[in-house]
Structure formats: C-alpha cells, structure tokens
N, C-alpha and C positions, 0 to 999 in steps of 0.2 A: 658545321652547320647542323643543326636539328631537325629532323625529320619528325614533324608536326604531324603525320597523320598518323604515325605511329605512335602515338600520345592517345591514350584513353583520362577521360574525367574519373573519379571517384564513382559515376554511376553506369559509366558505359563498361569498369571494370568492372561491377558489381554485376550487369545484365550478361556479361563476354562468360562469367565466372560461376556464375550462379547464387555467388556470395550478397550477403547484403551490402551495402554502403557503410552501413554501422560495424560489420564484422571485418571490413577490409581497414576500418581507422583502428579497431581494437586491433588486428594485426599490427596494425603498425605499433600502438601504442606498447605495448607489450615485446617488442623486440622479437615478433616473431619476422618482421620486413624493416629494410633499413629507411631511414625516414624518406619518403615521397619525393623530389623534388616538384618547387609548387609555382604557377603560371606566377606572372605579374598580380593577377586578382587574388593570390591565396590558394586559388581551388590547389589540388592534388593532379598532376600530371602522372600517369602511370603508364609507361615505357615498357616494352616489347619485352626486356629480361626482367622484368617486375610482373607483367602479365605470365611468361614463364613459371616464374618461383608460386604467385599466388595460383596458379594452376597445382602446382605437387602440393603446396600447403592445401589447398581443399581434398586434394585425393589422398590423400596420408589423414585427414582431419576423418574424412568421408568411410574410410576403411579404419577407423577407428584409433587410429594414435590419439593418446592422450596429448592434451597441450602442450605440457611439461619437458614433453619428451620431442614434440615439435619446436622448443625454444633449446633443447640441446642442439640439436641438429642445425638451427638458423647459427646456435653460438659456433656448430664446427665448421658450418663453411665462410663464417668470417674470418677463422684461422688460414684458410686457403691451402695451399699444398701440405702443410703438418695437419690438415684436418680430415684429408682424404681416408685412414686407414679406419679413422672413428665413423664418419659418416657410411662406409660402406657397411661397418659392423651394425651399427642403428638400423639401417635399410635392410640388413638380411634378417637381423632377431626381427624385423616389422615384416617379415615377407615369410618367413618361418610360421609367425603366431596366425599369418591370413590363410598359407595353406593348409594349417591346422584346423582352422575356421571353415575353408571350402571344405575339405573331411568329412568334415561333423556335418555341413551342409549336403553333401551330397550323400551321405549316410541317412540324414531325414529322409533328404528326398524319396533314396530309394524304400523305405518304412512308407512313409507315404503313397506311392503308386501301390506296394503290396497291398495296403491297406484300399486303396480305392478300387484297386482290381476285386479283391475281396468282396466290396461290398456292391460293385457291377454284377459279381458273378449270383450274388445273394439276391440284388434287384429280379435280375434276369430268371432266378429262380422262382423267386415268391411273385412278378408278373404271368411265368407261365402257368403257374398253378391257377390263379385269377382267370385268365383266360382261359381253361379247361372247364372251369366252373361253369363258365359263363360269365364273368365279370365281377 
C-alpha cells in the first residue's frame, strides 16, 4: 500500500528543497535521480527516499561539487554495495576540498575583524581629536 501523503508533487519538492521545479526535472533528466515514479495524471510523485537524495544532491550542489562529479556519485550508488568504497572516497576528497575552503574562510575572516578593529581604533582616534577641537 502506498502512503500518499508521503508523496510530494514536482512543486511541493521544489518548495520542501529549495530547488526550482525546472532543476528537479533537469536532475532527473540527466541521471543525476532515477526516473520519478508519476500519478495517473503524469505529474511526478516524489517519495520520502527521493526527497532524501534530492536533499544531499542540493547540499553537495550548494557546497560546490561540480555536476559531473555529482552524476559519478548517483552512477556509484546505483552499483550498490561494490559502490560503497568509491562513494565514500568522493565524499571525503569533497569534505577535504570544503575544509580547505572553511580555512581559507576563517583565515579572511580573522584579516577582516584585524582589519575592522583597526580601523574602530583609527575612528575612535580621529573622533577624539574632533571632540577636543570642539567639533
């Protein structure tokens, strides 16, 4: 028996997702989702482990994997158990190159606050001299 409220449309995944409507059929189209199962009317039914997968497919898209390399990964886990060894290597070079990414981020950052303490302490200076003056 099918459990119909666990069924989203084409748009309610797209609202649940954040993805467009448009980029959830290009997923499919392109083999990065296997094809929909679709109501009596055509529309696209999209099920609980479909809302799943297109959840990591946008956070893996979101954190910058290339396409390319997100239609490796759909190919490895349709190999299923012979695909485990590959998928997990894909996810660590992609988890390696983000904390490299944070790094570098958090290396801004900290340039940044120097830089804006800096220029608080320069404000705070060149207002107190203003106010000595008189204005």
């Amino acid at each position: 028996m099918k459990d119909q409220a666990q069924e989203l449309t084409v748009q309610q995944a797209a609202e649940r997702t954040g993805l467009s409507a448009h980029t959830l059929r290009y997923y499919e189209r392109i083999g990065l989702m296997d094809p929909i199962p679709r109501a009596k009317n055509g529309h696209r039914l999209y099920r609980k482990n479909d809302f799943e997968w297109i959840v990591l497919l946008a956070r893996l898209r979101n954190t910058g994997m290339p396409i390319a390399q997100m239609q490796q990964f759909a190919a490895m886990m349709r190999l299923g158990d012979a695909g485990i060894s590959q998928r997990r290597a894909l996810l660590e070079n992609h988890e390696r190159m983000l904390l490299e990414q944070a790094q570098t981020i958090q290396q801004t950052l900290d340039l940044l606050r120097d830089k804006i303490d800096y220029y608080r302490s320069w404000e705070a200076e060149v207002n107190g001299e203003n106010q000595e003056r008189g204005g």
